[in-house]
FITOR-664439 format. One record per atom (N, C-alpha, C, CB): residue in one letter; x, y, z. Coordinates in steps of 0.05 Angstrom, whole numbers, padded with zeros to 5 digits, always signed. Atoms other than C-alpha are relative to their C-alpha. Glycine has a CB too. Example, Ala and Ser with C-alpha at 12.3 -4.5 7.8 and 13.67 -1.06 7.14 Angstrom:
% residues 2
A+00018-00024+00000/A+00246-00090+00156/A+00018+00024+00000/A-00020+00001+00025/S-00016-00024-00001/S+00273-00021+00143/S-00015+00022+00014/S+00009+00009-00029/
% end
This chain:
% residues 249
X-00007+00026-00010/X-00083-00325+00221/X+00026-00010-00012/X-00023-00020-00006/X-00034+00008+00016/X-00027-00340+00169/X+00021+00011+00022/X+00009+00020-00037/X-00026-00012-00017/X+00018-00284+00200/X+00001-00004+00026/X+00003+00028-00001/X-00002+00014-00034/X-00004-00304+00274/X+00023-00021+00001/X-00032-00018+00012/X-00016+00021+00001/X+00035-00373+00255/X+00024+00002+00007/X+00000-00008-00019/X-00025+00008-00003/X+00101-00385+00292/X+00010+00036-00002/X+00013-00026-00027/X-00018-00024-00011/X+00118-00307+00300/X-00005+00003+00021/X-00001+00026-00010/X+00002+00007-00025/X+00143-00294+00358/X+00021+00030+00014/X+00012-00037+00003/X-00009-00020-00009/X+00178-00220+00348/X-00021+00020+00023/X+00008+00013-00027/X+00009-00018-00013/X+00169-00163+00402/X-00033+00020-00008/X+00025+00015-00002/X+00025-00015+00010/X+00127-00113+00353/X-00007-00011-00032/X+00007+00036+00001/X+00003+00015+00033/X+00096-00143+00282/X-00024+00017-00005/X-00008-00039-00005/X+00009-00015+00024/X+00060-00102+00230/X-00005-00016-00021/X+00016+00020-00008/X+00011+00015+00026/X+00011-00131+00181/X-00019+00027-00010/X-00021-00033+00007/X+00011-00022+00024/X-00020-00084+00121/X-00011-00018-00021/X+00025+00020-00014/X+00008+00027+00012/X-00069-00123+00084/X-00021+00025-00029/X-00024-00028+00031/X+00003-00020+00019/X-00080-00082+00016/X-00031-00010-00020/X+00031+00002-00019/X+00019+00006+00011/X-00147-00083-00013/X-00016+00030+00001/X-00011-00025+00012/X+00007-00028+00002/X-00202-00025-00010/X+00006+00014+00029/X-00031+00003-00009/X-00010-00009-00024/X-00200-00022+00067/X+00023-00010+00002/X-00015-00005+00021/X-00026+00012-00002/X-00131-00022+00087/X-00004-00005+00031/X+00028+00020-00011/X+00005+00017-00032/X-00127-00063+00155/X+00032+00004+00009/X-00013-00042-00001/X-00027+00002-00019/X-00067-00060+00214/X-00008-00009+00023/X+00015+00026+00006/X+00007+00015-00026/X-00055-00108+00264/X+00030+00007+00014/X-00010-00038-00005/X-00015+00001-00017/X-00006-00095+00319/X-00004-00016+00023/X+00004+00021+00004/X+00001+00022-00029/X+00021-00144+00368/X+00021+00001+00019/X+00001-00031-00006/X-00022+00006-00015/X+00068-00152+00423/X-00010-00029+00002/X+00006+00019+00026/X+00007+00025+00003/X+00082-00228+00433/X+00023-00007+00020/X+00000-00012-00031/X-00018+00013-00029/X+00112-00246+00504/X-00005-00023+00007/X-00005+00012+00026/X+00012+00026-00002/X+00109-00326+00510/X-00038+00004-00010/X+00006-00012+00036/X+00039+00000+00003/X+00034-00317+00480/X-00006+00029-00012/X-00021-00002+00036/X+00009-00030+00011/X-00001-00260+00448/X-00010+00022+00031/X-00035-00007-00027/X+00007-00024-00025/X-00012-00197+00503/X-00016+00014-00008/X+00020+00019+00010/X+00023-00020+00004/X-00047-00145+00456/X+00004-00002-00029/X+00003+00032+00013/X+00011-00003+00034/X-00077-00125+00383/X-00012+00023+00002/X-00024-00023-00015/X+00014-00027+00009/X-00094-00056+00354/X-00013-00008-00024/X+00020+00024-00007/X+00004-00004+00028/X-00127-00059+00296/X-00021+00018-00013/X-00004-00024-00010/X+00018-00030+00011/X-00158-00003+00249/X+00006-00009-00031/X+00015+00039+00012/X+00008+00000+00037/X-00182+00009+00177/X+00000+00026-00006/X-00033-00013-00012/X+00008-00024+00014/X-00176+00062+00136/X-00004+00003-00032/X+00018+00017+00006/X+00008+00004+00031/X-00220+00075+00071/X+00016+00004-00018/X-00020+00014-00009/X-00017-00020+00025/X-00166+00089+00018/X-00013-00001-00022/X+00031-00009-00009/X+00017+00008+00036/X-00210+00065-00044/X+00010-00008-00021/X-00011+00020-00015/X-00017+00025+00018/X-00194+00031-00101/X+00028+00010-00012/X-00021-00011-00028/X-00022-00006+00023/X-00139+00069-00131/X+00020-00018-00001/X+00014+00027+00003/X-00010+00017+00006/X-00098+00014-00114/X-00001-00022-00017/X+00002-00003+00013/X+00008+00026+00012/X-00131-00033-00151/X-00010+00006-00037/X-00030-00012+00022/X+00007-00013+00025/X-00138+00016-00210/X-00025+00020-00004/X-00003-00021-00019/X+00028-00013+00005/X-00203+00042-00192/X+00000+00027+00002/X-00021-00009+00017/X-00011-00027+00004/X-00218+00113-00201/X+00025+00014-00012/X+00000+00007+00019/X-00018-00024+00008/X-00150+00128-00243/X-00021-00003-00032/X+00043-00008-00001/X+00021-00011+00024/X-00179+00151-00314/X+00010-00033-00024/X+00012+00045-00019/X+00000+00025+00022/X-00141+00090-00356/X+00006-00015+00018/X+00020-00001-00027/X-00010+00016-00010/X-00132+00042-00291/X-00020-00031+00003/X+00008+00015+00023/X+00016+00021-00004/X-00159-00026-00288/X+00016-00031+00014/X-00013-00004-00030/X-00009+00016-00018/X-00147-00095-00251/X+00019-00015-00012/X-00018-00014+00012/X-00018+00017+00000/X-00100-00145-00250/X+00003-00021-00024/X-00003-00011+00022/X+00011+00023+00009/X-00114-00173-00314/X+00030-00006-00027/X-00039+00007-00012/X-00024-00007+00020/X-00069-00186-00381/X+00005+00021-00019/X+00003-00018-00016/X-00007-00027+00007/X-00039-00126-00413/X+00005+00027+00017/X-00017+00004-00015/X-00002-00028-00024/X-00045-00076-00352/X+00025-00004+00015/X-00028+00001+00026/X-00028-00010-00012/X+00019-00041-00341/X-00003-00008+00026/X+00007+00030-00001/X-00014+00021-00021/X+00055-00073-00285/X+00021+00022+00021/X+00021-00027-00020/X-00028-00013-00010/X+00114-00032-00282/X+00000+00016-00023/X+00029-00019+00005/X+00001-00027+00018/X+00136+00038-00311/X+00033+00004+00008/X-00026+00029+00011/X-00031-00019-00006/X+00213+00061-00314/X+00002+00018-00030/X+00035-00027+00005/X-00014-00026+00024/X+00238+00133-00354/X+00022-00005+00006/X-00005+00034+00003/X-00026+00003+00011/X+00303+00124-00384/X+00006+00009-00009/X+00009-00012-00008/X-00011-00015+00028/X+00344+00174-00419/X-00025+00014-00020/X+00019-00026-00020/X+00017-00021+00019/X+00277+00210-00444/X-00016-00026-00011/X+00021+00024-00027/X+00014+00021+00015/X+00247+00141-00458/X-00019-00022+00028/X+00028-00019-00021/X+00019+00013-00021/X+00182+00108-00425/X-00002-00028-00007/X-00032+00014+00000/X-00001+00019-00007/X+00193+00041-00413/X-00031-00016+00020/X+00026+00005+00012/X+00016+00011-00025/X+00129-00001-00386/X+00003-00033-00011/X-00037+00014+00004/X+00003+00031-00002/X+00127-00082-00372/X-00045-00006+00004/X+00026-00012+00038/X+00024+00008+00003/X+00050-00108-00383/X-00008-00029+00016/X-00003+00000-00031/X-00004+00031-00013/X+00033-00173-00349/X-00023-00023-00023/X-00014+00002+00042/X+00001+00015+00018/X+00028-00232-00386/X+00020+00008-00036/X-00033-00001+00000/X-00017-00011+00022/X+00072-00190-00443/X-00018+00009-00024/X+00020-00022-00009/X+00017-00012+00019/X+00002-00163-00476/X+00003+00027-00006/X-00025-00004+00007/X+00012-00029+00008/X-00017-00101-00510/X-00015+00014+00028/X-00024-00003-00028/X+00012-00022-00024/X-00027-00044-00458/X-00025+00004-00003/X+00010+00029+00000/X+00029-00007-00002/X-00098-00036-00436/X-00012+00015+00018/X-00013-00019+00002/X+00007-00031-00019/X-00093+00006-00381/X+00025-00003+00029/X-00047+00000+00018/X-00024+00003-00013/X-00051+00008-00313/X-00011-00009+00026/X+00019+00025+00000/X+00013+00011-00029/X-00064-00040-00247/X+00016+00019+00019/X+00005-00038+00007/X-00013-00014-00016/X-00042-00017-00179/X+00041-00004+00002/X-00019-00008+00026/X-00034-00001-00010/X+00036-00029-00180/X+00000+00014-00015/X+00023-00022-00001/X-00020-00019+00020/X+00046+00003-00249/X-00009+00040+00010/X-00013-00010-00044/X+00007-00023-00001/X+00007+00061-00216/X+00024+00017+00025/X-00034-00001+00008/X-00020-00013-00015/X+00057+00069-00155/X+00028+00002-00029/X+00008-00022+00033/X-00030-00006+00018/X+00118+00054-00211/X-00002+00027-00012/X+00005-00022-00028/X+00008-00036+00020/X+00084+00118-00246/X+00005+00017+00019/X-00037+00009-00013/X+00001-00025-00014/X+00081+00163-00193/X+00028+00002+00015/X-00025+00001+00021/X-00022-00001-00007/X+00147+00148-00166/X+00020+00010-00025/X+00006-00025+00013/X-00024-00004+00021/X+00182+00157-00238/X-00007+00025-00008/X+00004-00020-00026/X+00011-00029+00001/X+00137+00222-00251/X+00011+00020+00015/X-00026+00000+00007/X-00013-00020-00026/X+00163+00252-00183/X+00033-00006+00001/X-00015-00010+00034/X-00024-00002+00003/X+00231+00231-00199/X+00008+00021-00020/X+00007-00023-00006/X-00006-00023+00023/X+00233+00265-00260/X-00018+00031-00008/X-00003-00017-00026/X+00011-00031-00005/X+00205+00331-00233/X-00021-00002-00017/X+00021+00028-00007/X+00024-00005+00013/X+00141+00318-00274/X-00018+00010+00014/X-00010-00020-00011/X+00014-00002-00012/X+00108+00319-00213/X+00010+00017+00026/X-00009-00021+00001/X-00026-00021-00024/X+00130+00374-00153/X-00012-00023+00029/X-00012+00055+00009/X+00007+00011-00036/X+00118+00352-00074/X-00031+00007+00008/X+00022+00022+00027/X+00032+00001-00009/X+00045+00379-00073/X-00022-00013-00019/X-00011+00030+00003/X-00001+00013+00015/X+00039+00332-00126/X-00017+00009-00028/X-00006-00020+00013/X+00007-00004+00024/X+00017+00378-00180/X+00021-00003-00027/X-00011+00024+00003/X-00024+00010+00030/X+00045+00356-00259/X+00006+00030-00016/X-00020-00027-00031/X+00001-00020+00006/X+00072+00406-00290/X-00004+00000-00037/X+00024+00012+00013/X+00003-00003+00034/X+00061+00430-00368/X+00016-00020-00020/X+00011+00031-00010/X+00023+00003+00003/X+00052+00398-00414/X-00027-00019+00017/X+00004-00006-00023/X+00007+00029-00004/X+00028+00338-00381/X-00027+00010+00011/X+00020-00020+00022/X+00017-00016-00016/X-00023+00381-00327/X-00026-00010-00022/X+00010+00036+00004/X+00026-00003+00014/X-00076+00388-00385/X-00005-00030-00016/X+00004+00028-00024/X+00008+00030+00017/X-00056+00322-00430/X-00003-00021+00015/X+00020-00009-00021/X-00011+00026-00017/X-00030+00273-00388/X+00029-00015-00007/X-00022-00022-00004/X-00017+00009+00012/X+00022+00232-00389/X-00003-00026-00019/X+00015+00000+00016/X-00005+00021+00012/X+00032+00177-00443/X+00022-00016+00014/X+00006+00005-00026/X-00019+00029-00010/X+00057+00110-00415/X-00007-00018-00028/X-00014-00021+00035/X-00002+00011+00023/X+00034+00078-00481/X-00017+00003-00017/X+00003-00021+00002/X+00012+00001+00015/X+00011+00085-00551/X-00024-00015-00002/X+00013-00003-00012/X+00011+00024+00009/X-00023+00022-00552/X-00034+00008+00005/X+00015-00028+00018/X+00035-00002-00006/X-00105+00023-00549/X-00005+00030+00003/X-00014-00017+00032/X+00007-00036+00004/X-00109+00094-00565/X+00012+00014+00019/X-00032+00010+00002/X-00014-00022-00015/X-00063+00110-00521/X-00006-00002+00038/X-00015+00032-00014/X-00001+00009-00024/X-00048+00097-00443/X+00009+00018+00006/X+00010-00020+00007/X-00011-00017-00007/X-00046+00157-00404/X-00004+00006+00044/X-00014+00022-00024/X+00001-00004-00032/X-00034+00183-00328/X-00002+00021+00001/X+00020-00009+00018/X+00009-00026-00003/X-00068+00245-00311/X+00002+00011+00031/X-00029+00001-00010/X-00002-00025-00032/X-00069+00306-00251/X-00021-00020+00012/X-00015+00046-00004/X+00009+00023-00023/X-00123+00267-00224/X+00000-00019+00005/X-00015-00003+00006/X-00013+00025-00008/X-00103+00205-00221/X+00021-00006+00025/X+00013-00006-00023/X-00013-00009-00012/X-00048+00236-00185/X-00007+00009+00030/X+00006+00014-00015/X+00012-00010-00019/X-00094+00262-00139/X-00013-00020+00016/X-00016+00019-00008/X+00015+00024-00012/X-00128+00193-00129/X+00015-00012+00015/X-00010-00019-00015/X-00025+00017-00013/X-00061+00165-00103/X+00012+00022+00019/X+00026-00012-00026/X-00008-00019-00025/X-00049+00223-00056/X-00013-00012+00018/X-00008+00031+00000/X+00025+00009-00021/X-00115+00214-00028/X+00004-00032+00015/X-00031-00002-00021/X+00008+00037-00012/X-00106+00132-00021/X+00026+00006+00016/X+00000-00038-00028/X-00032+00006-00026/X-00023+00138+00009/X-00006+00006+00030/X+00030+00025-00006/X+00007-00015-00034/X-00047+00184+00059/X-00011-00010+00017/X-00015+00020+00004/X+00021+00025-00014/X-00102+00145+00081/X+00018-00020+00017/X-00017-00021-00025/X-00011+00029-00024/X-00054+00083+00099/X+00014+00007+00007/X+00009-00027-00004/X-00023-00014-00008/X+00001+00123+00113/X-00011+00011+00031/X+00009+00025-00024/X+00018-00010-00027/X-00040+00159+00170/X-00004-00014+00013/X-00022+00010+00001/X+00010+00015-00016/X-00070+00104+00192/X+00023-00017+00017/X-00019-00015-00014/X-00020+00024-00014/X-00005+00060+00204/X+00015+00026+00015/X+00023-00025-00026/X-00020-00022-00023/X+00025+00132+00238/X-00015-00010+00025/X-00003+00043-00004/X+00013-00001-00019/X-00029+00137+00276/X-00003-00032+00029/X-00024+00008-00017/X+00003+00027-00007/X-00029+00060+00300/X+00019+00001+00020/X+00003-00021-00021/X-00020-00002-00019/X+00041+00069+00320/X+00009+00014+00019/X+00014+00000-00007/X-00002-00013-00025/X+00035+00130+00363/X-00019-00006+00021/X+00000+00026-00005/X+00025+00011-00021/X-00030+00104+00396/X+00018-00023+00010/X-00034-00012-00015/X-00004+00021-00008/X+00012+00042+00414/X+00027+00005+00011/X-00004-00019-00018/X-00024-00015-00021/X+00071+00082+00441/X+00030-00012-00015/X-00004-00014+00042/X-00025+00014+00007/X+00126+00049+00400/X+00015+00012-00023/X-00006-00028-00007/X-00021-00007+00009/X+00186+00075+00354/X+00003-00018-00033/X+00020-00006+00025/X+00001+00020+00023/X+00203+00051+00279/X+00028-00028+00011/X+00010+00023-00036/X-00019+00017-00011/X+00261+00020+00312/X-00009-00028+00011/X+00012+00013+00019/X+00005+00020-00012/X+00225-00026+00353/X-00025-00019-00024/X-00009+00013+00032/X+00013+00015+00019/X+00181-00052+00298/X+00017-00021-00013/X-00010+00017-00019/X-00022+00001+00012/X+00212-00111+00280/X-00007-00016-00027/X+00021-00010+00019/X+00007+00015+00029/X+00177-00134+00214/X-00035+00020-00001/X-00003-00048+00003/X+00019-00013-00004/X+00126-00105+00181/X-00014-00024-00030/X+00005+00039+00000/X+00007+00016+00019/X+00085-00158+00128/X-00031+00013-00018/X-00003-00029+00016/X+00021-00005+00010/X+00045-00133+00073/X-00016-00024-00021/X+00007+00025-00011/X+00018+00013+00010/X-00013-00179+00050/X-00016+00013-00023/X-00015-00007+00020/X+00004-00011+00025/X-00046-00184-00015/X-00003-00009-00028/X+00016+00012-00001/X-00013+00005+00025/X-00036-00202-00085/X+00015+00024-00003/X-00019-00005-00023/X-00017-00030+00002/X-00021-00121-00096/X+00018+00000+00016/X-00015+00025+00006/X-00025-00007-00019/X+00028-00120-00037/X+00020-00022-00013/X-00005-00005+00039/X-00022+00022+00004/X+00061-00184-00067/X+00014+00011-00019/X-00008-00028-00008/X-00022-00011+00034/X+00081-00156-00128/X+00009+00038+00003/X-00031-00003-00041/X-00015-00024+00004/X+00095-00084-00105/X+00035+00007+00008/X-00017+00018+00014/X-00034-00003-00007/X+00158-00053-00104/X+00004+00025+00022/X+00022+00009-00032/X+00001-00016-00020/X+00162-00025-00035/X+00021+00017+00002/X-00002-00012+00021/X-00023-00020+00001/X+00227+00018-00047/X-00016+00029-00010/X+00028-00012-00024/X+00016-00020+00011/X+00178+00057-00092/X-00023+00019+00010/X-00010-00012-00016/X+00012+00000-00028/X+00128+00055-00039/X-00003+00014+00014/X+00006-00008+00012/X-00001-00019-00020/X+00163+00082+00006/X+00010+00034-00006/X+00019-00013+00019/X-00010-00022+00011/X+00195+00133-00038/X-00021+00022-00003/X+00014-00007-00025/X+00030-00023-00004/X+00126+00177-00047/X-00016-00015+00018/X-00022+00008-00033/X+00019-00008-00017/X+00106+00161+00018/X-00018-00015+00009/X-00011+00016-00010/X+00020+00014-00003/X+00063+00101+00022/X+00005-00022+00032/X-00002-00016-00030/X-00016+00018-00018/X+00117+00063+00070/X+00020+00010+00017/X+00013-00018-00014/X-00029-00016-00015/X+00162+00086+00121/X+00022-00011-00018/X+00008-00010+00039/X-00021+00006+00000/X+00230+00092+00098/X+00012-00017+00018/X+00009+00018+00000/X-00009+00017-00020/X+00257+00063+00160/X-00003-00021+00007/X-00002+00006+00014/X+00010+00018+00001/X+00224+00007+00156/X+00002-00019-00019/X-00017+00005+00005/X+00002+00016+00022/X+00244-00018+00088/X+00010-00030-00002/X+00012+00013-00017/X-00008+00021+00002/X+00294-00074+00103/X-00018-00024+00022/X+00028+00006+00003/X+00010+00016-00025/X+00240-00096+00156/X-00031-00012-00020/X-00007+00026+00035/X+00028+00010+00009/X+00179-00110+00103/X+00006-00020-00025/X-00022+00028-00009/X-00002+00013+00018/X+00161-00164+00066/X-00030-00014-00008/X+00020-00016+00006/X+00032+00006+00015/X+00100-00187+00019/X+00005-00032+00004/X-00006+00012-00042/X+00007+00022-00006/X+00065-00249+00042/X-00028-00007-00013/X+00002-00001+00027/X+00017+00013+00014/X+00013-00258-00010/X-00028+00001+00001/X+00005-00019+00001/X+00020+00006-00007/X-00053-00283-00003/X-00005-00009+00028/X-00006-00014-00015/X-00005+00017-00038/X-00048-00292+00075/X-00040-00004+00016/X+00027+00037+00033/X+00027+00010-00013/X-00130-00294+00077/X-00006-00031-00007/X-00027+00020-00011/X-00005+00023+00013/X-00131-00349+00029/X+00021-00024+00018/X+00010+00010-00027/X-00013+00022-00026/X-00069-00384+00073/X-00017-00005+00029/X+00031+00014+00012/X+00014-00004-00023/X-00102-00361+00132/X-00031-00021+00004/X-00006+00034-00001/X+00026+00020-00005/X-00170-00404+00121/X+00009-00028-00006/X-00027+00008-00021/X-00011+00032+00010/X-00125-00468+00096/X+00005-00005+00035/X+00038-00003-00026/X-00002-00003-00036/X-00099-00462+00174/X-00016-00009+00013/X-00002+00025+00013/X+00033-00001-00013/X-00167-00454+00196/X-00010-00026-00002/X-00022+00021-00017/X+00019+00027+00003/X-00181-00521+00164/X+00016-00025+00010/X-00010-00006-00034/X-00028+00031-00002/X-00117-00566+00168/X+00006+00007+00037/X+00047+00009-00029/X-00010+00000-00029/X-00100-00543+00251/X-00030+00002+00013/X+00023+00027+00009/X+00017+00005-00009/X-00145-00560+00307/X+00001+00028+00019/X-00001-00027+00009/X-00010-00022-00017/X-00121-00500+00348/X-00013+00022-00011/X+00031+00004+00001/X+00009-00019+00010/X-00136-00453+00297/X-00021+00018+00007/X-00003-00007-00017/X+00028-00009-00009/X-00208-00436+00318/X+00001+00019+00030/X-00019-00029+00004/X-00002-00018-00030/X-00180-00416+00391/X+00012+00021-00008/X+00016-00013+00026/X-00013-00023+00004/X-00135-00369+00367/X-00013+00014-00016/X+00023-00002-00008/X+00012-00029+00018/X-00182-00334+00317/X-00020+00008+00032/X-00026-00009-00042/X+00014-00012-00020/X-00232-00333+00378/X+00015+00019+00017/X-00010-00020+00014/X-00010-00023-00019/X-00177-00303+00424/X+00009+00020-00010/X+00018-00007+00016/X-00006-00028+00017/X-00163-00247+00372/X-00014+00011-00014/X+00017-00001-00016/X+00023-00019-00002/X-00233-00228+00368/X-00006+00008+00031/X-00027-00015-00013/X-00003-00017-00036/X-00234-00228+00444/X+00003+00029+00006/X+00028-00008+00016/X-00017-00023-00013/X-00178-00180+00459/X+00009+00023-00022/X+00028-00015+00014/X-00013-00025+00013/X-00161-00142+00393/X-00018+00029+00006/X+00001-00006-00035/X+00006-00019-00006/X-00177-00071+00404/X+00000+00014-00020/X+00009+00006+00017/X-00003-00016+00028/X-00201-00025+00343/X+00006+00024+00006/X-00024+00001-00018/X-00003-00017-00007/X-00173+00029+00339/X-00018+00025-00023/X+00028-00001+00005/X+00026-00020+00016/X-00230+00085+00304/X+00015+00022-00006/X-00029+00011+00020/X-00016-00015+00014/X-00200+00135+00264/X-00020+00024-00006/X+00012-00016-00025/X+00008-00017+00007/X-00252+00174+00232/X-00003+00032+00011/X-00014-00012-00002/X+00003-00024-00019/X-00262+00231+00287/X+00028+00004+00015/X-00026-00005+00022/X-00030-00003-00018/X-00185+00225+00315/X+00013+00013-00020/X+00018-00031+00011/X-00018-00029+00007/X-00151+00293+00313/X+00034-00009-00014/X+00004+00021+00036/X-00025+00007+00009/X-00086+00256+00304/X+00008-00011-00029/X+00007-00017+00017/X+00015+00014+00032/X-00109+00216+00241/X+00005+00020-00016/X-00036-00008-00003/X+00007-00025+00017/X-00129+00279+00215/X+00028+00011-00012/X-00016+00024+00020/X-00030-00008+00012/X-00053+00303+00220/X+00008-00013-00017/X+00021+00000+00016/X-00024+00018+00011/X-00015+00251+00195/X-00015-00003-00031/X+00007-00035+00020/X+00001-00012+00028/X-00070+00261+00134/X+00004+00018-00013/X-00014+00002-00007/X-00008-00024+00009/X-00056+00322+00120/X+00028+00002-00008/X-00006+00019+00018/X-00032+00012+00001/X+00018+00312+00129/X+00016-00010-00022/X+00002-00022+00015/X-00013+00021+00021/X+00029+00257+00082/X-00012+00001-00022/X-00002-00028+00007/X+00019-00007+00017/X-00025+00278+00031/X+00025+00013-00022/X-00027+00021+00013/X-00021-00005+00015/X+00048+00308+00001/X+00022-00022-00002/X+00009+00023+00010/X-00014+00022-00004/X+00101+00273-00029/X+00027+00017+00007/X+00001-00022-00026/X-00024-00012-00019/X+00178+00281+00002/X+00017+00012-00024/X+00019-00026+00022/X-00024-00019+00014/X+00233+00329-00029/X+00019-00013+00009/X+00003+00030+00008/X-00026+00015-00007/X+00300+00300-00034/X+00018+00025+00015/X+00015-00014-00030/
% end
């Protein structure tokens, strides 16, 4: 409902980051015409779940990760003692890992790290990012990665013609979609076209309460949206497989 508000481009893209990742596609000719929308399970790794030291959004959990000159750099939120790593510092990791050839394109780490892991920080016995962890964030990119391919070839349209793409969230607000897109999570092509809009369920029910309109338009976008089912679609399947790697420069 938030992002429905006052847009009024050709093609719009919403990505609403939580365990199911959701996509809504619209064309918007004087009025709404059509809606795709599909889910695909990625699971918590965004949110920290399933990595071996990842946990939520709380104080101390790495944020952000940059290697420098042979030196690991992480930001904590709130400026606490490391306690483990939420979902941004987990993309910052895997993007600075695969920068610095720690990690190859079929996203295995190489020695030593493979067996130990890597250290992102001393602190609480030690804050580390492991092969599977690695493997948990294959598994989740792919997932939304697929799903938003798949969305856009079912809907016949081009990255070109997309002309915004809004990721919802707390996690989408604070990620750094350059990183993102860099292993894979985000089209490239699409970067100067996306932008984090927050809590848009939370806006979205203020709407709901303060406009009188509101109510018709959620009704007419249970009407007409059209889901698009993923599980058993051969194409899905590709674009998992596909993207399940990260890109070679």
């Amino acid at each position: 409902m938030e992002l429905m508000n006052d847009r009024h481009e050709a093609v719009e893209e919403a990505e609403n980051y939580h365990r199911n990742r959701s996509y809504l596609n619209w064309k918007n000719h004087n009025g709404f015409s059509h809606e795709d929308i599909t889910s695909t399970a990625a699971g918590p790794a965004f949110e920290g779940g399933n990595i071996v030291c990842g946990t939520g959004s709380i104080p101390g959990a790495i944020c952000a990760v940059e290697l420098k000159e042979g030196r690991t750099m992480v930001q904590t939120i709130g400026g606490k003692d490391a306690r483990g790593i939420c979902g941004t510092g987990v993309i910052d990791t895997v993007y600075e890992l695969k920068k610095a050839e720690i990690i190859d394109e079929t996203g295995r780490m190489e020695e030593p790290w493979f067996a130990a892991g890597f250290l992102l920080s001393e602190e609480n016995g030690g804050i580390r990012f492991y092969q599977k962890d690695v493997r948990e964030i294959q598994l989740a990119k792919s997932a939304v990665r697929a799903g938003l391919e798949t969305l856009i070839s079912k809907y016949g349209i081009s990255y070109d013609e997309i002309e915004h793409i809004y990721i919802a969230g707390g996690f989408g607000h604070q990620m750094d979609v350059r990183k993102a897109a860099d292993i894979g999570l985000l089209p490239d092509e699409c970067l100067e076209k996306i932008s984090a809009e927050g809590n848009t369920c939370l806006k979205g029910m203020e709407k709901a309460l303060a406009d009188r309109t509101a109510g018709e338009r959620m009704r007419y976008l249970a009407e007409t949206a059209e889901e698009v089912q993923l599980s058993n679609d051969k194409q899905f399947q590709e674009f998992y497989m596909e993207y399940m790697y990260f890109k070679t420069e």
